[in-house]
FIGU-966228 format. One record per residue (C-alpha): residue number from 1; residue in one letter; x, y, z. Coordinates in steps of 0.02 Angstrom, whole numbers, plus 50000, padded with zeros to 5 digits. Layout:
! residues N
@resi = NUM&resn = a&px = X&py = Y&pz = Z .
...
! end
This chain:
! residues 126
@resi = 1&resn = x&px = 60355&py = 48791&pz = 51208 .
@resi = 2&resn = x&px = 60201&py = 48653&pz = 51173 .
@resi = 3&resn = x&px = 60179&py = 48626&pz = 51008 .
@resi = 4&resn = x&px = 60080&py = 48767&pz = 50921 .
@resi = 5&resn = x&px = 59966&py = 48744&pz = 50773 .
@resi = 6&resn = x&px = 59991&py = 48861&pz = 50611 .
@resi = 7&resn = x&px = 59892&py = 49024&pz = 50612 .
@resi = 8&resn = x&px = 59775&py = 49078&pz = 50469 .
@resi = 9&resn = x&px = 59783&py = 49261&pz = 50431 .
@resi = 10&resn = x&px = 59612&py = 49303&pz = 50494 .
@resi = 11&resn = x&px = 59664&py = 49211&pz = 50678 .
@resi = 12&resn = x&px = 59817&py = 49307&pz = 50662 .
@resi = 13&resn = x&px = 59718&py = 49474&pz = 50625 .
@resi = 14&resn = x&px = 59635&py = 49408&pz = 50768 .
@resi = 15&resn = x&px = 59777&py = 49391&pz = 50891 .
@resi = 16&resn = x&px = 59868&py = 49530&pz = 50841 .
@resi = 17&resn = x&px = 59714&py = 49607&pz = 50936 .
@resi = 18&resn = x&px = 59705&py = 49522&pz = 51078 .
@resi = 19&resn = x&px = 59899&py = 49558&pz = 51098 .
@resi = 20&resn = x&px = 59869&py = 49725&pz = 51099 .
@resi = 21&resn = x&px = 59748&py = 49750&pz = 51208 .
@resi = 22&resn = x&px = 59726&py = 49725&pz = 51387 .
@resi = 23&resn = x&px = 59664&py = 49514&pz = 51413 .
@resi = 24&resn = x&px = 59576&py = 49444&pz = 51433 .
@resi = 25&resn = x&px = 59439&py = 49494&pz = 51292 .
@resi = 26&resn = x&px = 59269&py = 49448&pz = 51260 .
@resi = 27&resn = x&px = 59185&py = 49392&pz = 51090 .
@resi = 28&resn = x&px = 59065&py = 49575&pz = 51118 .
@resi = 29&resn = x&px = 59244&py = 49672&pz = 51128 .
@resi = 30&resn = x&px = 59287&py = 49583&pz = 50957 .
@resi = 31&resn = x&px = 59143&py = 49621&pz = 50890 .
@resi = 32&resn = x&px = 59161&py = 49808&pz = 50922 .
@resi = 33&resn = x&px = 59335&py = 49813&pz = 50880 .
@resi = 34&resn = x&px = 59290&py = 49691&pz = 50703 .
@resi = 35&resn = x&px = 59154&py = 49803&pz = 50671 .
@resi = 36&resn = x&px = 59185&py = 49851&pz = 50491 .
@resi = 37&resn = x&px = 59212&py = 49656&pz = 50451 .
@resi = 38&resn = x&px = 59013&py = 49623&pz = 50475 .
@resi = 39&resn = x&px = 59080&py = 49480&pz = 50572 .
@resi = 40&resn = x&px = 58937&py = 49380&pz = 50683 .
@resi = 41&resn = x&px = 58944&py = 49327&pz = 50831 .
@resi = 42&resn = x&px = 58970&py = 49149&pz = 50770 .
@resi = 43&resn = x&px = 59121&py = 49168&pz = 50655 .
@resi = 44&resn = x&px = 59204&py = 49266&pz = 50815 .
@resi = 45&resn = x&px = 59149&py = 49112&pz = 50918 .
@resi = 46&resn = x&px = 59215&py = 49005&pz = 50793 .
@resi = 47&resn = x&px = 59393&py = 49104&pz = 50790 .
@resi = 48&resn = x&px = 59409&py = 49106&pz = 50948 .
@resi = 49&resn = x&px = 59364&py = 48901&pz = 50969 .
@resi = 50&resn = x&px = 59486&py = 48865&pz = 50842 .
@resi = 51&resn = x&px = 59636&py = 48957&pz = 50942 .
@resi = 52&resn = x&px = 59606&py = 48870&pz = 51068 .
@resi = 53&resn = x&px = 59616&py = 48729&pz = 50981 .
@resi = 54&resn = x&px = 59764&py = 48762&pz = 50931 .
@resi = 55&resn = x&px = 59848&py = 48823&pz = 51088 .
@resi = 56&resn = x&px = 59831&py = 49004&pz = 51086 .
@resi = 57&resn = x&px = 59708&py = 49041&pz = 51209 .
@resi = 58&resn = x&px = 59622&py = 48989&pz = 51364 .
@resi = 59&resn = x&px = 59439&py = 49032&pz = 51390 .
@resi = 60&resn = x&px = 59343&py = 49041&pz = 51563 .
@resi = 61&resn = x&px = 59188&py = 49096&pz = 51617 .
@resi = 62&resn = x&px = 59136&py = 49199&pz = 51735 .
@resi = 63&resn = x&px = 58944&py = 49209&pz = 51744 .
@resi = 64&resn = x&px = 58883&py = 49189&pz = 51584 .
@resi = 65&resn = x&px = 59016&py = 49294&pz = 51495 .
@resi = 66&resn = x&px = 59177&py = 49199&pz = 51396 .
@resi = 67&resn = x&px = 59328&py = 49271&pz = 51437 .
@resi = 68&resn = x&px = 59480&py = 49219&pz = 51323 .
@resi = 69&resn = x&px = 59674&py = 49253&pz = 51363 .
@resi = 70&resn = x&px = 59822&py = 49221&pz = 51274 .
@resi = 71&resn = x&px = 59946&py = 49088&pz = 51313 .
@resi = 72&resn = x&px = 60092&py = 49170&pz = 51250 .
@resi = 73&resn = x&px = 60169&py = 49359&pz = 51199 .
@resi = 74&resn = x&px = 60166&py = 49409&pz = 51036 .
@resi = 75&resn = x&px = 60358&py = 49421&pz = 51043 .
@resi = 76&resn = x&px = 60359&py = 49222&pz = 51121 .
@resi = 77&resn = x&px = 60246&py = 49203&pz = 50941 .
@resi = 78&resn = x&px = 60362&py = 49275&pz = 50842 .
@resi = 79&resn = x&px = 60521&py = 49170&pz = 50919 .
@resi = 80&resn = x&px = 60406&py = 49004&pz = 50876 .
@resi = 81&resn = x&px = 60369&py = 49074&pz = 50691 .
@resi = 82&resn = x&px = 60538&py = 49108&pz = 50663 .
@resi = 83&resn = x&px = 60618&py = 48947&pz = 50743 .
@resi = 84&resn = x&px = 60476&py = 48846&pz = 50632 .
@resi = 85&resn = x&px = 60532&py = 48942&pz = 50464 .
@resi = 86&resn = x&px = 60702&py = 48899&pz = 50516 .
@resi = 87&resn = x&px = 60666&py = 48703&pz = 50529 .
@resi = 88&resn = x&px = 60571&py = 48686&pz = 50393 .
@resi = 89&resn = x&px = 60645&py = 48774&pz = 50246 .
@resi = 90&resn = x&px = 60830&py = 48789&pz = 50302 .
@resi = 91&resn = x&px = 60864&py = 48631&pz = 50409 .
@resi = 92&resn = x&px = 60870&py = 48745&pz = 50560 .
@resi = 93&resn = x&px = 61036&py = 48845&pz = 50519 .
@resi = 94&resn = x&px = 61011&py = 49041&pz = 50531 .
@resi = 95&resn = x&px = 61150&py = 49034&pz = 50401 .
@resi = 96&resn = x&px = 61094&py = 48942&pz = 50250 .
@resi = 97&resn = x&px = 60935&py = 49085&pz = 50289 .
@resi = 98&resn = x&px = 61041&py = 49209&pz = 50268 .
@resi = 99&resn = x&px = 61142&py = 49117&pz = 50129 .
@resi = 100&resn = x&px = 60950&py = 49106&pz = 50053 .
@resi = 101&resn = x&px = 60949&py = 49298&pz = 50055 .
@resi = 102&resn = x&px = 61104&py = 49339&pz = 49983 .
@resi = 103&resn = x&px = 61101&py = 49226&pz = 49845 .
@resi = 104&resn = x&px = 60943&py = 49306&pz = 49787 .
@resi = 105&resn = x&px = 61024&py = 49489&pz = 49817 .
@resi = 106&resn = x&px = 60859&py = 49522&pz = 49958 .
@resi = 107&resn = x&px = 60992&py = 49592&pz = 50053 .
@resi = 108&resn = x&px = 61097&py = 49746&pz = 50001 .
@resi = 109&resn = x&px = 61257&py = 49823&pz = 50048 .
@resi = 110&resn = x&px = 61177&py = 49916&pz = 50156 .
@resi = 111&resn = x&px = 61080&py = 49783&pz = 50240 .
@resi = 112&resn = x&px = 61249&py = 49672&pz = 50262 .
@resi = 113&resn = x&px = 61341&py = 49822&pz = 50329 .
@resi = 114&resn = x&px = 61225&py = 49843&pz = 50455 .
@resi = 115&resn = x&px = 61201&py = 49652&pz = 50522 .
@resi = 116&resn = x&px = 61377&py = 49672&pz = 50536 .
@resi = 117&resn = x&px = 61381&py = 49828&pz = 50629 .
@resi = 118&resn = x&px = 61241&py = 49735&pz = 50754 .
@resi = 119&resn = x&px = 61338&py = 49569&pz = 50769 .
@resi = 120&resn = x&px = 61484&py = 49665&pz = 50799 .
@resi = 121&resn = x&px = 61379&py = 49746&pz = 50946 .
@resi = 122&resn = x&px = 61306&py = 49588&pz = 51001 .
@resi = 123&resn = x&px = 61515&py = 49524&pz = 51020 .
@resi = 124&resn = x&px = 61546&py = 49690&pz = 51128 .
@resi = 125&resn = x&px = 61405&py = 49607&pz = 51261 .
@resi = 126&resn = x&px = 61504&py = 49460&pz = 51307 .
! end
C-alpha cells in the first residue's frame, strides 16, 4: 500500500462517511449529511482537497459536478493504522504491543483468556 498521510479527526469523521455510504459522494451529499456542523461549502472543499492530498481519494468530474471515491476500504485503513502504530511505538513486533498492555494491566484475565481461546482457534485453521 502507497504511502498514506496521517488523518486528522475531522478527515477521519469525514471518511468514516464516505466508507459508509455508497461512492462516490459529492461535496452537496456532505453537506447534507454534515448538516448540524454549519460546515460551508469551502471547508468541505477543503477536506476533501486535503485527502486527496494525502492519498485517500480520487476526484473526477462529470459535468460540472466533483465526484470523490475512496482509494481504499475502511478495513485496508485500519490494517495501515495498525501496521503504522506497530512501527512506530513498538519496533514493529505485535508482542512487545501486547507486552505494552500487560505491563500496564489494560488487559485482564479475561481479556488474556480469550486471545488465547482465539489464537488457539486461529492454530485449528492450519
Amino acid at each position: 500500500m502507497k504511502n498514506l498521510g496521517r488523518l486528522s479527526e475531522t478527515e477521519l469523521e469525514v471518511m468514516e462517511v464516505i466508507w459508509g455510504v455508497t461512492p462516490p459522494v459529492t461535496v452537496s451529499q456532505l453537506l447534507d449529511i454534515f448538516e448540524s456542523k454549519g460546515w460551508k461549502t469551502s471547508t468541505v472543499s477543503t477536506i476533501l482537497k486535503r485527502l486527496i492530498e494525502k492519498g485517500f481519494l480520487t476526484k473526477s468530474m462529470n459535468g460540472k459536478v466533483n465526484y470523490y471515491d475512496p482509494v481504499l476500504t475502511l478495513d485496508e485503513y485500519k490494517k495501515h493504522e495498525t501496521q503504522s502504530l506497530l512501527k512506530r511505538l513498538y519496533n514493529g513486533k505485535v508482542k512487545n504491543f501486547i507486552a505494552a498492555l500487560v505491563d500496564d494491566e489494560e488487559l485482564s484475565r479475561e481479556d488474556i483468556d480469550e486471545l488465547k481461546d482465539w489464537f488457539a482457534g486461529k492454530e485449528g485453521k492450519k
